[in-house]
C-alpha positions in Angstrom: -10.3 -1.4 -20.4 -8.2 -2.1 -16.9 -6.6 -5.3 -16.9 -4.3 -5.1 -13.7 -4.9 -2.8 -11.1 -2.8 -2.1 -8.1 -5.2 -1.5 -5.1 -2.6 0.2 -1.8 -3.1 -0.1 1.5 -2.2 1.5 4.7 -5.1 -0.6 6.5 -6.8 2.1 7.4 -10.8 2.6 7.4 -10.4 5.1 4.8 -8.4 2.8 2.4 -10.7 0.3 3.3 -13.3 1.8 1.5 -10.9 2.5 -1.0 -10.2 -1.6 -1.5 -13.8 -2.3 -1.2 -14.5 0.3 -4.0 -10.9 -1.0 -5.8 -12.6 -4.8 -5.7 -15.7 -4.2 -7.0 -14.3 -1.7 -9.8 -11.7 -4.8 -10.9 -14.6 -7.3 -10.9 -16.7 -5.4 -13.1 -13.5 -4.8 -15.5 -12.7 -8.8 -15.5 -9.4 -7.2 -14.1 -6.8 -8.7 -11.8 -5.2 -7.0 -8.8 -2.5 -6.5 -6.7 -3.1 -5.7 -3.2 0.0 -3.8 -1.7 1.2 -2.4 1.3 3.8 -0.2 2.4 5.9 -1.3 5.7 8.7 1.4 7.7 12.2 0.7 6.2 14.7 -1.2 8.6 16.3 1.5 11.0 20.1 0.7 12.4 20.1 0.7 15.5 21.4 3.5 17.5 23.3 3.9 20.3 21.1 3.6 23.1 19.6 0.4 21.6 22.9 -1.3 21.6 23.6 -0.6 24.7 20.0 -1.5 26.5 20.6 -4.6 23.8 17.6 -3.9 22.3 19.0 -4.3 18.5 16.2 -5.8 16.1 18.2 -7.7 13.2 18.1 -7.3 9.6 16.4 -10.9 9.2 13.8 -10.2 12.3 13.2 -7.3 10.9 12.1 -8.5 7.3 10.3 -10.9 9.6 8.0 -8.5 11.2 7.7 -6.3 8.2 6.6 -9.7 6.3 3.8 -10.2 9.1 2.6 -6.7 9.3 2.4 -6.5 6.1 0.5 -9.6 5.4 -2.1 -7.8 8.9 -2.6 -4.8 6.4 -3.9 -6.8 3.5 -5.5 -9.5 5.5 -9.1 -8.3 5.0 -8.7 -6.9 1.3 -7.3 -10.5 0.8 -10.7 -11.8 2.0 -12.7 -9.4 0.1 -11.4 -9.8 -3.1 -11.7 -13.7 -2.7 -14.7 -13.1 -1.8 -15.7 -11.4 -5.1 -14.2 -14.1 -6.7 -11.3 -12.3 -8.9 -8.1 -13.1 -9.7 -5.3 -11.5 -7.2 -2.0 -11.2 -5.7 -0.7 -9.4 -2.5 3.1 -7.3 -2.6 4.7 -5.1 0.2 8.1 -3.2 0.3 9.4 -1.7 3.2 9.5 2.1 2.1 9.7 5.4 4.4 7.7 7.0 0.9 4.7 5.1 0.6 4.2 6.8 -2.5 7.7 5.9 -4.4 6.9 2.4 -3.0 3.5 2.5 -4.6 4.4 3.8 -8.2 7.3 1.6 -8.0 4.9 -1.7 -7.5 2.5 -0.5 -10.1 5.5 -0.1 -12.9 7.0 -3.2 -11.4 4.2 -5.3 -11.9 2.6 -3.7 -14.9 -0.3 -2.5 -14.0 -2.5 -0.4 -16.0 -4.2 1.3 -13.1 -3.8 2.2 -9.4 -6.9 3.1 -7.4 -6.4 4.3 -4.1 -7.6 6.3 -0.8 -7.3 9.9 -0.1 -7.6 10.9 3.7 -8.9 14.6 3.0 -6.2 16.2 5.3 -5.9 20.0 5.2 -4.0 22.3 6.9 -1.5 21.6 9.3 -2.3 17.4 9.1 -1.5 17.4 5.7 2.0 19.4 5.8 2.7 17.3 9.0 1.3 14.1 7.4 1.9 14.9 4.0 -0.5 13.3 0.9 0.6 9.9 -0.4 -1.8 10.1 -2.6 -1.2 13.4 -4.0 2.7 12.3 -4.6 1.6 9.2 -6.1 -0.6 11.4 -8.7 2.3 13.5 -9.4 5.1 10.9 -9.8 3.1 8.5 -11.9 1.9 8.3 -15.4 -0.5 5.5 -14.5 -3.8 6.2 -14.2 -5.1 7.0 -10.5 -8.8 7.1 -9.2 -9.0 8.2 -6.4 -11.2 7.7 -3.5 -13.0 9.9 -1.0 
């Protein structure tokens, strides 16, 4: 059936249930996966920054993004070792998690993205938005969803 699922993360408890489920679903399937994250683009610095001298470089800043990154799928990287399937991790620094996301899945071919849905309503999810809902929208790849 699935043969290369892309499993996001925002490490989160929510999407951690999310991976769990995402694991177990790709071991059952004989599938591989790709664990991926989504890190805050780099922001030029403005002018206050320059002058306190509080300017992050490009390089540091692909740095950091590198090790938060790596922090986000540090426990879904133990869990799917863990259920012994094959797997790779992938981040992109993105202010739209979900262009990030579908962009990864096409990007890597995968057949499947199974992800986490916080359940906002109301004012948290037009503040907040829905990831999740975008990525359902913007992609053709099948999306299951978990709540």
């Amino acid at each position: 059936m699935y043969k290369h699922i892309l499993i996001p993360t925002d490490g989160s408890e929510t999407a951690a249930k999310a991976v769990e489920a995402g694991i177990e679903f790709a071991r059952e399937a004989k599938a591989r996966v790709t664990l991926f994250t989504a890190v805050p683009e780099y922001q030029p610095p403005g002018e206050a920054a320059v002058m306190s001298r509080n300017v992050v470089s490009l390089g540091e800043h692909e740095r950091r993004s590198r090790a938060l990154a790596e922090k986000l799928v540090a426990r879904a990287v133990e869990q799917a070792r863990a259920a012994g399937i094959e797997f790779d991790t992938d981040f992109a620094q993105s202010d739209r998690p979900y262009e990030a996301i579908v962009a990864a899945a096409e990007r890597r071919g995968c057949d499947a993205i199974v992800m986490a849905s916080h359940g906002r309503s109301g004012i948290a999810r037009l503040w907040y938005g829905s990831q999740t809902a975008e990525v359902i929208t913007h992609s053709s790849i099948p999306t299951l969803v978990y709540r």
